[in-house]
C-alpha positions in Angstrom: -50.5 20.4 -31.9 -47.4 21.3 -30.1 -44.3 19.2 -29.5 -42.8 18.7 -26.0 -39.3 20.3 -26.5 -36.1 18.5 -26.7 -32.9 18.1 -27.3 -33.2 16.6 -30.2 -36.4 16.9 -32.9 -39.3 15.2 -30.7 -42.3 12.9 -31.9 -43.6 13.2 -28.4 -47.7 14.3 -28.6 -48.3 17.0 -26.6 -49.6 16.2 -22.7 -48.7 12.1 -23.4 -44.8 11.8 -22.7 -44.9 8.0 -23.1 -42.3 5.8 -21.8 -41.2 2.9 -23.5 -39.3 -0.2 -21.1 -36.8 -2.0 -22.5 -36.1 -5.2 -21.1 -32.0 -6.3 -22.1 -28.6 -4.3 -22.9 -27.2 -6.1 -25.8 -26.6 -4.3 -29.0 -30.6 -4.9 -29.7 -31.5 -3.4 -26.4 -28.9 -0.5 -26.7 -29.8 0.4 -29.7 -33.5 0.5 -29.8 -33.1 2.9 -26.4 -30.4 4.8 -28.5 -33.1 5.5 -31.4 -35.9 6.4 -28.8 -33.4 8.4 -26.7 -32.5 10.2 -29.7 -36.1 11.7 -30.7 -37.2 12.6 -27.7 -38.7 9.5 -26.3 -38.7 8.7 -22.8 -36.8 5.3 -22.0 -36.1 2.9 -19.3 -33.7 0.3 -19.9 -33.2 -2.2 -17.9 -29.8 -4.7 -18.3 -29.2 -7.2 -15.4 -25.3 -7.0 -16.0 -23.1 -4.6 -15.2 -22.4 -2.9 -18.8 -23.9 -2.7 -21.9 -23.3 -4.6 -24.9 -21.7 -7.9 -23.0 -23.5 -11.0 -24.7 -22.2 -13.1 -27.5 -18.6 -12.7 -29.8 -19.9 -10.1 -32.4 -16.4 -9.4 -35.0 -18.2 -9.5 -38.5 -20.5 -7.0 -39.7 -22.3 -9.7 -42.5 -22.3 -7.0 -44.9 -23.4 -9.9 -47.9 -24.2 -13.1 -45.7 -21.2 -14.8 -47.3 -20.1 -16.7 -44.5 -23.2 -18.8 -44.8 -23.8 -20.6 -48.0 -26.8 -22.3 -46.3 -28.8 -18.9 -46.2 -31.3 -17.6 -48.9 -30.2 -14.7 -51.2 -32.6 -12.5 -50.0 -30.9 -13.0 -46.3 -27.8 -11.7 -48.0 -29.6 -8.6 -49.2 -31.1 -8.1 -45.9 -28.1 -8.0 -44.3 -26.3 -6.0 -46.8 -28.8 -3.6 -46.7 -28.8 -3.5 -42.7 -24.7 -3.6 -42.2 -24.9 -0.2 -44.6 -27.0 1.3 -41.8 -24.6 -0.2 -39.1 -22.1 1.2 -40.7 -24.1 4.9 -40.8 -24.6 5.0 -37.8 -22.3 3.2 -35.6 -19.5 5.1 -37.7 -16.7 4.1 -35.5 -17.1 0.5 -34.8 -15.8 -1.2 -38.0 -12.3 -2.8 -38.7 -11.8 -2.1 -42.2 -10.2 -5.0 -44.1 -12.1 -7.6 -46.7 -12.6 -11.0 -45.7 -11.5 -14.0 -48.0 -13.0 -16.7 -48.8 -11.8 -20.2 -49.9 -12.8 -23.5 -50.3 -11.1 -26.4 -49.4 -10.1 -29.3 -51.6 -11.8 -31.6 -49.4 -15.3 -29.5 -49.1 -18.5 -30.3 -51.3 -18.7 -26.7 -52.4 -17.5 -25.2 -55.8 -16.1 -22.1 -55.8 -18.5 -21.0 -58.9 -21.8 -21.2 -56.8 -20.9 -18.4 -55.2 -20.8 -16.1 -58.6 -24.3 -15.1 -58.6 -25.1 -14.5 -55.4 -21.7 -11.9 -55.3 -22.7 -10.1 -58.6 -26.5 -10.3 -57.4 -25.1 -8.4 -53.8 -22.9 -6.3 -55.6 -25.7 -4.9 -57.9 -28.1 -4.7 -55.3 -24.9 -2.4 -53.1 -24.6 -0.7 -56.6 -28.1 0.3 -56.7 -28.1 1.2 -52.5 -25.0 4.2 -53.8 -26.9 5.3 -56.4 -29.9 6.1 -54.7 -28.1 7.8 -52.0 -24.3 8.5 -52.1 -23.8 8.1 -48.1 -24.7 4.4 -48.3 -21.2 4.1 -50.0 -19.7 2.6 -46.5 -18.4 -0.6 -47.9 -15.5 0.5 -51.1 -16.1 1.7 -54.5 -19.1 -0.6 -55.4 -17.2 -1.9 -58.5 -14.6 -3.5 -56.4 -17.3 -5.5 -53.7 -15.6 -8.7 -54.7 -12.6 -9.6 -56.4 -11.7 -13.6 -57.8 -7.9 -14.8 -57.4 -7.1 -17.4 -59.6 -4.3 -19.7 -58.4 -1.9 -18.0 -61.0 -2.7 -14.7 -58.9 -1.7 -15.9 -55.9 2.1 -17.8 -57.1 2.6 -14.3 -57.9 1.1 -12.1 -55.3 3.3 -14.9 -52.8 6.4 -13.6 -54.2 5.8 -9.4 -53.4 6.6 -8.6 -49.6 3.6 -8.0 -47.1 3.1 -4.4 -47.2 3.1 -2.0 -44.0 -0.7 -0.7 -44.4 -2.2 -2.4 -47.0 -4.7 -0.4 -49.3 -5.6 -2.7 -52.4 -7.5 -5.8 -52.6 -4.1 -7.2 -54.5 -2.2 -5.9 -51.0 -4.7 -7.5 -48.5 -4.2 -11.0 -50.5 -0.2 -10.7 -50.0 -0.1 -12.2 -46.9 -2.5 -15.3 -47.7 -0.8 -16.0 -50.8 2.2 -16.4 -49.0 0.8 -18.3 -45.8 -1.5 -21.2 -47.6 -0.8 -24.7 -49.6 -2.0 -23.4 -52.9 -2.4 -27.8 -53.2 -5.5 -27.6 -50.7 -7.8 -25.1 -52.5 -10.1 -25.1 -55.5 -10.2 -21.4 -57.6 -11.0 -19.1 -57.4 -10.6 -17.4 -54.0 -12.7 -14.9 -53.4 -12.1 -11.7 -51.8 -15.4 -9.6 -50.8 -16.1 -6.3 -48.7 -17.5 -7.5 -45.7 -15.4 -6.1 -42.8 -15.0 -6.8 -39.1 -17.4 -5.2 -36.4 -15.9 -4.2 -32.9 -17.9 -5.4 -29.9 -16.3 -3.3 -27.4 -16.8 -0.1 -30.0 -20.3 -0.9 -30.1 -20.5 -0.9 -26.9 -19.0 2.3 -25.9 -20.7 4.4 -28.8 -23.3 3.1 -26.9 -22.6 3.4 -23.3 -21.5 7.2 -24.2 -24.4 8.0 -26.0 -27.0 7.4 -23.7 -25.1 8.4 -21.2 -25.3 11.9 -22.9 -29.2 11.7 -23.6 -31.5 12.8 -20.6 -34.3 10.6 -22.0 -32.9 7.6 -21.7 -32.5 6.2 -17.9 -30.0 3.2 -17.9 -30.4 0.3 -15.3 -27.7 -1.6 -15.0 -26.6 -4.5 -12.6 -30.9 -4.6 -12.6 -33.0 -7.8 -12.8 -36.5 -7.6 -14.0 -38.7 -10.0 -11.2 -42.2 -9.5 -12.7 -44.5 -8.1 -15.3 -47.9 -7.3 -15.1 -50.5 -5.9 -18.0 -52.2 -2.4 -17.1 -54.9 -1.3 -19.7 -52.8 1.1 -21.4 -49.0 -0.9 -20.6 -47.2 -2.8 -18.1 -45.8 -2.2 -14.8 -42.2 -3.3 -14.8 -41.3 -5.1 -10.8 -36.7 -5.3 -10.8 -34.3 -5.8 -8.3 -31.0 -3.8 -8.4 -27.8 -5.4 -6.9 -28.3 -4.0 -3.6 -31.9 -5.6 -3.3 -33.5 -2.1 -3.9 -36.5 -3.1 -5.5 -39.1 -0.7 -7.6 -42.0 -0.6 -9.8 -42.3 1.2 -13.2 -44.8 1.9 -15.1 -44.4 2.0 -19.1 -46.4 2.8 -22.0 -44.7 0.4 -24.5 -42.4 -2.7 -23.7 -39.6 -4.4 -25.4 -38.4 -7.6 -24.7 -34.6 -7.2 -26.1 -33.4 -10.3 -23.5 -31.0 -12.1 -26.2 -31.0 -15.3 -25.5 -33.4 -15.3 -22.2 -35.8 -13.8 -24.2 -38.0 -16.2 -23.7 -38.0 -15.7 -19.7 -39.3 -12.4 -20.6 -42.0 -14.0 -22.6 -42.7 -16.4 -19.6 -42.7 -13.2 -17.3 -45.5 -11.6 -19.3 -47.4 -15.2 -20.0 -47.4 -14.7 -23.9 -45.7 -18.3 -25.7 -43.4 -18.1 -28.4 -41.0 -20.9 -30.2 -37.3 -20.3 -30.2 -34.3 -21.9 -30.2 -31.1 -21.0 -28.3 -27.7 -21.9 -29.4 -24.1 -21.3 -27.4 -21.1 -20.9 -29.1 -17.8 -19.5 -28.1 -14.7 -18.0 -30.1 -11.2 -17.9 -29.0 -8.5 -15.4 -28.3 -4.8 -16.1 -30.1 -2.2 -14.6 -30.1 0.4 -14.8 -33.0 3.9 -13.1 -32.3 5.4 -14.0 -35.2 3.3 -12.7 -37.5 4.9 -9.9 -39.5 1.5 -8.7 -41.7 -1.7 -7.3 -41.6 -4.4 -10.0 -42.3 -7.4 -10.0 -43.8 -10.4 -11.8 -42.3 -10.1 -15.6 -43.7 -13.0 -17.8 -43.9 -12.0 -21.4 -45.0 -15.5 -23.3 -45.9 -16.6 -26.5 -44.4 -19.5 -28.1 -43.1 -21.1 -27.2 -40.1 -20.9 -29.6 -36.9 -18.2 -31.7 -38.6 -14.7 -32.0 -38.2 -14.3 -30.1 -41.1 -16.0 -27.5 -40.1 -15.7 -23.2 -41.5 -12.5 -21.7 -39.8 -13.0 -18.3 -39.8 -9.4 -16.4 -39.0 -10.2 -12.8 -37.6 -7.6 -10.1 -37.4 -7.3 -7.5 -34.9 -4.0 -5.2 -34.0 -0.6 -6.6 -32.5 -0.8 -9.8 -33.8 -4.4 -10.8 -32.0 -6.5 -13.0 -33.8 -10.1 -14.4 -33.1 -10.8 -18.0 -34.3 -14.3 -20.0 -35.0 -13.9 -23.5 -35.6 -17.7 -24.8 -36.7 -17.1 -28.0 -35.1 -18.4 -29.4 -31.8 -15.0 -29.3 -30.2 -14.7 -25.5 -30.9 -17.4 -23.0 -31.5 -20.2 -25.2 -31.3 -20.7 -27.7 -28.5 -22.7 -30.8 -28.0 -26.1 -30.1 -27.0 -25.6 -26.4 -27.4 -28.8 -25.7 -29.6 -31.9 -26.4 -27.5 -35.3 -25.5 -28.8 -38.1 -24.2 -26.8 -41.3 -26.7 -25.5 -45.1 -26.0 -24.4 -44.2 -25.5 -20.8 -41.9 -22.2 -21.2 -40.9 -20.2 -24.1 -37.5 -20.2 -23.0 -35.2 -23.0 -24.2 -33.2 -24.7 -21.5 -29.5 -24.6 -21.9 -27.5 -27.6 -20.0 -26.0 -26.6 -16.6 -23.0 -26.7 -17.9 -23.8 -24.0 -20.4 -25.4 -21.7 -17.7 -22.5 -22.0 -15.5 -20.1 -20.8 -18.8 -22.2 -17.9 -19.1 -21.3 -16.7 -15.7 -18.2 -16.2 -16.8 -17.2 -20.0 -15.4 -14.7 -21.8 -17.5 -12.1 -23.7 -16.1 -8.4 -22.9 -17.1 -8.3 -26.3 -18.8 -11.3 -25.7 -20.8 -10.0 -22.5 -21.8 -6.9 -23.8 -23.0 -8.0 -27.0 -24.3 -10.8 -25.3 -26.7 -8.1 -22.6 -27.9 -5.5 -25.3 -28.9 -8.4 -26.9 -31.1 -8.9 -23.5 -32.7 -5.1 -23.2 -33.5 -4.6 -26.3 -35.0 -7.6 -26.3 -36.6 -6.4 -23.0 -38.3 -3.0 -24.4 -38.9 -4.3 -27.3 -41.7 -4.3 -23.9 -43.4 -2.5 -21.1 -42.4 1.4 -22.2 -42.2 3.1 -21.7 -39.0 -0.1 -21.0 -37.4 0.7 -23.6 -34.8 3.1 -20.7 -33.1 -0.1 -18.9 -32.0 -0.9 -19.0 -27.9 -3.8 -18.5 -26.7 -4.3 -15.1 -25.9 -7.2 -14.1 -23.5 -10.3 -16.1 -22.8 -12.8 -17.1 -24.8 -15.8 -14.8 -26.4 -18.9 -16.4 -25.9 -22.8 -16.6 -25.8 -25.9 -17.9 -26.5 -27.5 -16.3 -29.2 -31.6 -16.7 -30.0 -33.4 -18.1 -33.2 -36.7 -17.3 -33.9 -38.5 -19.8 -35.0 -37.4 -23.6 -35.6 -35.2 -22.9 -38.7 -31.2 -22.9 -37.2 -30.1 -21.4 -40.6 -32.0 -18.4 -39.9 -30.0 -15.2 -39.5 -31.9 -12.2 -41.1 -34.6 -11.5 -38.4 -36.1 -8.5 -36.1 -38.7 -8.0 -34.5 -42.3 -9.5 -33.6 -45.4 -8.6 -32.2 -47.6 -10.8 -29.6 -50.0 -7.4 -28.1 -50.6 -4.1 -29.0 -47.7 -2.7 -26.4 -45.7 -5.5 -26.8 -42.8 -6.2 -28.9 -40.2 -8.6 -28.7 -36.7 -7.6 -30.4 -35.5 -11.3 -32.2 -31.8 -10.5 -34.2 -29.8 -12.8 -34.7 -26.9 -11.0 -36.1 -26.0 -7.4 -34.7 -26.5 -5.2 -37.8 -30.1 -6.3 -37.3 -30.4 -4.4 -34.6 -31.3 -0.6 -36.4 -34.1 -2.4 -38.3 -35.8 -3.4 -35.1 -35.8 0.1 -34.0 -37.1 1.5 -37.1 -39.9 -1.2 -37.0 -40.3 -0.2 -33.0 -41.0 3.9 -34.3 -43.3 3.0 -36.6 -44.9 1.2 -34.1 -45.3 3.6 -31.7 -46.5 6.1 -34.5 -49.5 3.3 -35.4 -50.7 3.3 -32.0 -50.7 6.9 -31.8 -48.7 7.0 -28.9 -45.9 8.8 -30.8 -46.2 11.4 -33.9 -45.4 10.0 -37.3 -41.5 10.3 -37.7 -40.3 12.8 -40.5 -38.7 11.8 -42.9 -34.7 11.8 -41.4 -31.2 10.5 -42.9 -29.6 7.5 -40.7 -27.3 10.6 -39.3 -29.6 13.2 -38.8 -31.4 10.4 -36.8 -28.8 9.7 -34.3 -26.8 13.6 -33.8 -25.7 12.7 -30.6 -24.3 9.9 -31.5 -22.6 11.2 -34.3 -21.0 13.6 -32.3 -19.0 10.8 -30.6 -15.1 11.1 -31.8 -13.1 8.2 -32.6 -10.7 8.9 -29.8 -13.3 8.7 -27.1 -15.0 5.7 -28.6 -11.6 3.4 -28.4 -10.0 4.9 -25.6 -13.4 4.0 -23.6 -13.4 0.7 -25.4 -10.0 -0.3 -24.1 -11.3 0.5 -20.6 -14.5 -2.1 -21.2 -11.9 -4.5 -22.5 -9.7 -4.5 -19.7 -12.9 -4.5 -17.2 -13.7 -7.5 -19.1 -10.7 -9.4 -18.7 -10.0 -9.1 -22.3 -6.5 -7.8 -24.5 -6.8 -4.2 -25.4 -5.8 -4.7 -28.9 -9.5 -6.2 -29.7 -10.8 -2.6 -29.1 -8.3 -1.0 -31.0 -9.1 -0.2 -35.1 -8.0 -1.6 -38.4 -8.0 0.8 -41.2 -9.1 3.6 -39.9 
């Protein structure tokens, strides 16, 4: 049997160049169009915004889970295993620093539950090298996570914050010096899970495509209607100048975040979900002299003690999560899904922030509770200002589990899939589950057998230089500082 030519290494069968719709632009979206693209596959893509990747504050790459003490161990490995890929693939997007973690005094947890699940994670990366030497993405295995006694940190507070930081002992400096040693119990732990740029994702992604002749991009594009055919769906959308048109796919995807459900509604198959909004905020700290790590203070959810996670970017910008309803999370934020429509129903309020309408007030108001929520432990944090508006979205949970946040994909029909991550490094694993799709229905060839890179050449291809220097410009489109585009230790 012959292969239609391509650019790249086609699984197209010969006289049947499928095309596959894909219905939403976020990283899920983008990057399921991005694999396809890739081999050969014929895509449509359909985004109702006006860029790509624009949905909720993506800055961690989960490699480990252990931000959530809530979620199973085999969560953690799941998202280990798919931040490696991330990282493979998207090789430009990460800020390399390790994030810290400490408990509070005045939190439940104890700092030695955490032991197993770290040396479980760092055997399980251990294991991911030795198998295959490119998977070595996140540090020397050996050094995945490192425990500061309190004795540590009195003397790592008394060595100056280094210019560029390159040891785990170097990264703590600052910390050590910046925290009541009085407020935490030992040991702190310091782990390789590093930050994830939203704005690089989205231009590796934006350039990518734009580069792949398979891959047809429709932005500022509204999907109106669905109907079934016997071998797919005809796709009805509106563009922003009313043009209206019909297409015709062999395959769909609904990648629609947290409206996936009015893509379910749209094609009359039910599903339960839950949606939950949450926002982040934008500081800035001029007096700050050091390169951070990423600092996650523990706490429980929904209460005023809440997580505060402290995220660094370059020139003294830092992104804050507060878990409590005041900051990150809001009241009546998580809605669930009923019989009448598989989409949950976010408050008008809610709808009206994701139009980008937030009141000056709010803005300020909500970062102010971020700062001095941070400031119970970071000293002199209170100097910070609030620099830039908030990040924010809704984000989808599959299911009726709100601790969930391993999860990909799900079928309802044959040509029917429905892309459900809740955290971005999910995103490859829906694609691969996509292929194999398409391979069982015989609409595509069987894959062969490809590394992560060899997968994605054109991607690959993409310098760091164009990647930031096109992520600043999306930044700045988006009303957002610069400096959050920019990388950390690269």
């Amino acid at each position: 049997m012959n292969l239609i030519e391509s650019k790249t290494t086609s699984l197209l069968i010969a006289d049947s160049p499928i095309t596959v719709g894909i219905i939403g632009g976020g990283i899920a979206g983008s990057t399921i169009a991005l694999r396809l693209a890739e081999q050969g596959i014929n895509v449509q893509l359909f985004e109702e915004g006006k860029s790509l990747v624009n949905g909720p504050p993506i800055c961690h790459l989960h490699a480990g889970g252990n931000l959530y003490r809530e979620i199973s161990d085999q969560q953690c490995i799941t998202l280990l295993k798919q931040s490696i890929d991330t990282l493979r693939v998207y090789q430009h997007t990460s800020n390399i620093r390790p994030t810290v973690i400490a408990i509070p005094c005045n939190d439940a947890g104890n700092p030695d539950d955490l032991l197993p699940r770290l040396t479980l994670l760092q055997q399980t990366y251990q294991a991911l090298v030795a198998d295959d030497a490119k998977n070595c993405v996140l540090g020397n295995p050996n050094d995945y996570f490192k425990l500061y006694q309190r004795s540590d940190l009195e003397r790592l507070a008394l060595q100056d914050n280094p210019q560029q930081p390159l040891t785990p002992d170097q990264w703590m400096i600052p910390v050590a010096k910046s925290i009541n040693l009085d407020q935490f119990k030992y040991p702190l732990v310091m782990v390789q899970e590093y930050g994830l740029s939203v704005f690089r994702i989205a231009a590796t992604l934006a350039l990518a495509l734009q580069r792949l002749p398979h891959c047809h991009v429709n932005t500022n594009t509204k999907v109106t209607s669905l109907a079934e055919l016997p071998n797919g769906w005809q796709v009805s959308s509106q563009d922003a100048t009313n043009h209206q048109q019909q297409i015709n796919v062999d395959y769909l995807v609904n990648a629609g975040g947290y409206r996936t459900g009015t893509i379910d509604d749209l094609a009359h198959i039910p599903r339960q979900r839950m949606v939950e909004f949450k926002a982040a905020y934008v500081t800035h700290w001029s007096q700050c002299d050091a390169q951070w790590p990423e600092v996650i203070f523990h706490g429980e959810r929904g209460t005023p003690n809440g997580m505060a996670q402290l995220t660094p970017y370059p020139d003294g910008f830092f992104q804050l999560h507060g878990m409590t309803q005041d900051i990150t999370l809001f009241k009546n934020g998580l809605v669930a899904s009923n019989g009448n429509s598989a989409q949950p129903q976010l408050d008008a309020s809610f709808k009206e922030k994701l139009q980008q309408h937030w009141t000056q007030q709010e803005i300020e108001q909500r970062t102010q509770r971020a700062i001095n929520h941070m400031a119970q432990f970071v000293n002199h944090f209170e100097q910070a200002t609030v620099g830039g508006k908030p990040l924010f979205g809704a984000q989808q949970i599959p299911g009726n589990d709100p601790t969930l946040r391993a999860a990909d994909v799900s079928y309802s029909h044959q040509r029917y899939a429905r892309s459900e991550i809740v955290k971005a490094s999910s995103a490859l694993s829906v694609a691969d589950a996509i292929i194999e799709q398409l391979a069982a229905l015989d609409l595509i060839q069987s894959p062969p057998s490809q590394t992560r890179e060899n997968a994605f050449p054109v991607a690959q291809q993409l310098s760091l230089n164009e990647i930031v220097s096109y992520a600043e410009k999306l930044a700045a489109e988006r009303g957002f500082p610069a400096s959050l585009a920019r990388p950390i230790g690269h």
